[in-house]
VOBAPA-489191 format. One record per residue (C-alpha): residue in three letters; x negated, y negated, z. Coordinates in steps of 0.5 Angstrom, whole numbers, padded with zeros to 4 digits. Layout:
<tornus>
<tornu ALA, <X, Y, Z>>,
...
</tornus>
This chain:
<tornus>
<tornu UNK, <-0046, 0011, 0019>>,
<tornu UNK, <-0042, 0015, 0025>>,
<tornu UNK, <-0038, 0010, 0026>>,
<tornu UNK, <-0036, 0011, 0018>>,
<tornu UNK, <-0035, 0018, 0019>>,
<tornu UNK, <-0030, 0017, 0024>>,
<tornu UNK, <-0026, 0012, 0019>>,
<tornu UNK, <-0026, 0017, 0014>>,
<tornu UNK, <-0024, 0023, 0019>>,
<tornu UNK, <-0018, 0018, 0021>>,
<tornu UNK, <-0016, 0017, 0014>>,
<tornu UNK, <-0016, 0023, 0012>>,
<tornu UNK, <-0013, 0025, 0018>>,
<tornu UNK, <-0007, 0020, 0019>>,
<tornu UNK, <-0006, 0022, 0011>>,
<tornu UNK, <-0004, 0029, 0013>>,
<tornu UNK, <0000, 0027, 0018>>,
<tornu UNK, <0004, 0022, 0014>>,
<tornu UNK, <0005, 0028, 0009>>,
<tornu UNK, <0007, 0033, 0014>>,
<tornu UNK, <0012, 0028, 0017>>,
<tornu UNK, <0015, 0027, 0010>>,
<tornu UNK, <0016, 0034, 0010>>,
<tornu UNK, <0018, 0035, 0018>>,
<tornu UNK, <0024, 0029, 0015>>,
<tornu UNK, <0027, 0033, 0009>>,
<tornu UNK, <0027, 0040, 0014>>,
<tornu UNK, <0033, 0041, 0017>>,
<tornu UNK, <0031, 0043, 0024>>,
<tornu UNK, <0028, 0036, 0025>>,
<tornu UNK, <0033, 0032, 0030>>,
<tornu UNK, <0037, 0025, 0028>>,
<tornu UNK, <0032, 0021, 0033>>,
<tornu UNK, <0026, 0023, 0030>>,
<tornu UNK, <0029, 0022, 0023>>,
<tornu UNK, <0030, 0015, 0026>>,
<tornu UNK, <0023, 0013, 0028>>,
<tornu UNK, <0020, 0015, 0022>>,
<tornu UNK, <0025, 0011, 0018>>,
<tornu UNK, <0024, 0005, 0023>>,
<tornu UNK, <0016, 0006, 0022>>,
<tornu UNK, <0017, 0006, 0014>>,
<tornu UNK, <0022, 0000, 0014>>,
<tornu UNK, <0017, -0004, 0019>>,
<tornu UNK, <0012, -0003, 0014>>,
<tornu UNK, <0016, -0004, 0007>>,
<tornu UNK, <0018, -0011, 0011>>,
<tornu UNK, <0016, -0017, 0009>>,
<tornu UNK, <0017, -0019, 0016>>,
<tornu UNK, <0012, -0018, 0021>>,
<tornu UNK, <0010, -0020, 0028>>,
<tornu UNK, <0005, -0023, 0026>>,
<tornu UNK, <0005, -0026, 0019>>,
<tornu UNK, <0000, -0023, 0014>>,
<tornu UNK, <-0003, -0030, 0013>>,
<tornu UNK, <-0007, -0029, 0019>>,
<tornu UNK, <-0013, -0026, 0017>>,
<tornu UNK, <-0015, -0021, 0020>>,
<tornu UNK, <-0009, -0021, 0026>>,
<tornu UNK, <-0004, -0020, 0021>>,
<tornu UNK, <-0006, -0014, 0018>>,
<tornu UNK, <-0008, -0011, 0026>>,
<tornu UNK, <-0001, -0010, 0027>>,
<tornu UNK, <0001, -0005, 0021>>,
<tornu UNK, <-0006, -0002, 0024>>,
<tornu UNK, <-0002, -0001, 0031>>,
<tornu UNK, <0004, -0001, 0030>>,
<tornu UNK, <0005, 0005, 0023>>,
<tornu UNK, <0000, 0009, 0027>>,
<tornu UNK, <0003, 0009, 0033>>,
<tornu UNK, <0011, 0010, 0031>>,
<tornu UNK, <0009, 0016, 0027>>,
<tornu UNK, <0005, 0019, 0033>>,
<tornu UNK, <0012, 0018, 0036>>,
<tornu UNK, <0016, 0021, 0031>>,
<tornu UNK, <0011, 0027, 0031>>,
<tornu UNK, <0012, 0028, 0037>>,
<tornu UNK, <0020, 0029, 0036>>,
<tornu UNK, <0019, 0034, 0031>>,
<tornu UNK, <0020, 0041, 0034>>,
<tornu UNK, <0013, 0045, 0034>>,
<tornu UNK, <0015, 0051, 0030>>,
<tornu UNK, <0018, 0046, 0024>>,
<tornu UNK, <0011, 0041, 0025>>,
<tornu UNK, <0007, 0049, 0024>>,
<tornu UNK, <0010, 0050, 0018>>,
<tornu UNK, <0010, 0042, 0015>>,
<tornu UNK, <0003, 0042, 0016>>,
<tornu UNK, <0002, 0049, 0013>>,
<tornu UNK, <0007, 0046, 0006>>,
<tornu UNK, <0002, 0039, 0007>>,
<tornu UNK, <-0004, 0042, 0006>>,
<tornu UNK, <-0001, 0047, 0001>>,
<tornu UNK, <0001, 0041, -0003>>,
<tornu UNK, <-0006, 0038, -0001>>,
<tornu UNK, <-0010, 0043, -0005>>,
<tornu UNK, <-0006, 0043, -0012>>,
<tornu UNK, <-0007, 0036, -0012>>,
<tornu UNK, <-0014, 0037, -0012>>,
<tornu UNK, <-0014, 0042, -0017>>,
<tornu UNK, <-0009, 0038, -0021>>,
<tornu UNK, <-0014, 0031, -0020>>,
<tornu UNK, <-0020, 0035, -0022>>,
<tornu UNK, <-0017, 0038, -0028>>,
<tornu UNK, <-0014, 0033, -0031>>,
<tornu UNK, <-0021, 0028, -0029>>,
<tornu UNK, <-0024, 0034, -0034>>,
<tornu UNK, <-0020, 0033, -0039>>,
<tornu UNK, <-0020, 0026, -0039>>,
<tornu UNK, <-0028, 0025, -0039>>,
<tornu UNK, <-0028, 0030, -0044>>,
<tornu UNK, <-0024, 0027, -0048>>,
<tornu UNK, <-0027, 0021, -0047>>,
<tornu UNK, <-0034, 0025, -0050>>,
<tornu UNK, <-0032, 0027, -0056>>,
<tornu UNK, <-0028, 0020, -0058>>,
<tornu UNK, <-0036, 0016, -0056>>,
<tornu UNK, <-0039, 0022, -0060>>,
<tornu UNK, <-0034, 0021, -0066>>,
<tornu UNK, <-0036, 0013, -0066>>,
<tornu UNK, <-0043, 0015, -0066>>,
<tornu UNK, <-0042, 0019, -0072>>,
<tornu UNK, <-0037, 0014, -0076>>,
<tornu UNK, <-0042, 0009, -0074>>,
<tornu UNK, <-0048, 0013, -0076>>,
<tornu UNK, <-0045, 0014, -0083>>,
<tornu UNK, <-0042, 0008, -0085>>,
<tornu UNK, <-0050, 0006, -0084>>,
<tornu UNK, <-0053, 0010, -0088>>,
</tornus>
């Protein structure tokens, strides 16, 4: 189980890091290379070529979980720290509206989906008798 935790600590981790460095991108204070490394990294990945063909299985997915990784570790490091400080702060910001937002529409949704069933058990039970 604590290897599934590690994995999840990741995820989250590397999904924080990829909103940060989309918004590192977009700031002006971002040098050209490190723009260039993270466009790099996402043509790689939106390429249909890859060093080992997708076919394999197993391998041909290891090389998108090294190399995508890895190029935006690099490309994080490019970026100046005081702009990385307020990326992550705009992340997490961005981050905790969507939550909000996501839990507030999940309400509304299942409580639409509630008053549709009990309108189908009224109509049902009307037409019965």
């Amino acid at each position: 189980m604590a290897s599934w935790k590690g994995w999840r600590t990741w995820a989250h981790r590397l999904n924080r890091e990829s909103a940060t460095l989309y918004l590192a991108f977009r700031h002006q204070q971002t040098p050209w290379k490190a723009r260039a490394v993270v466009l790099l990294v996402l043509a790689y990945l939106l390429s249909p070529i890859d060093l080992i063909p997708d076919s394999l299985p197993l391998l041909g997915y290891l090389d998108d979980l090294v190399i995508v990784p890895v190029g935006i570790a690099l490309a994080l490091r490019m970026v100046p720290a005081a702009v990385l400080v307020e990326c992550r702060e705009r992340a997490d910001s961005i981050a905790q509206q969507l939550r909000t937002f996501t839990r507030i529409v999940t309400a509304v949704v299942l409580s639409s989906m509630i008053v549709v069933m009990l309108g189908i058990i009224l109509l049902i039970s009307v037409l019965v008798d």
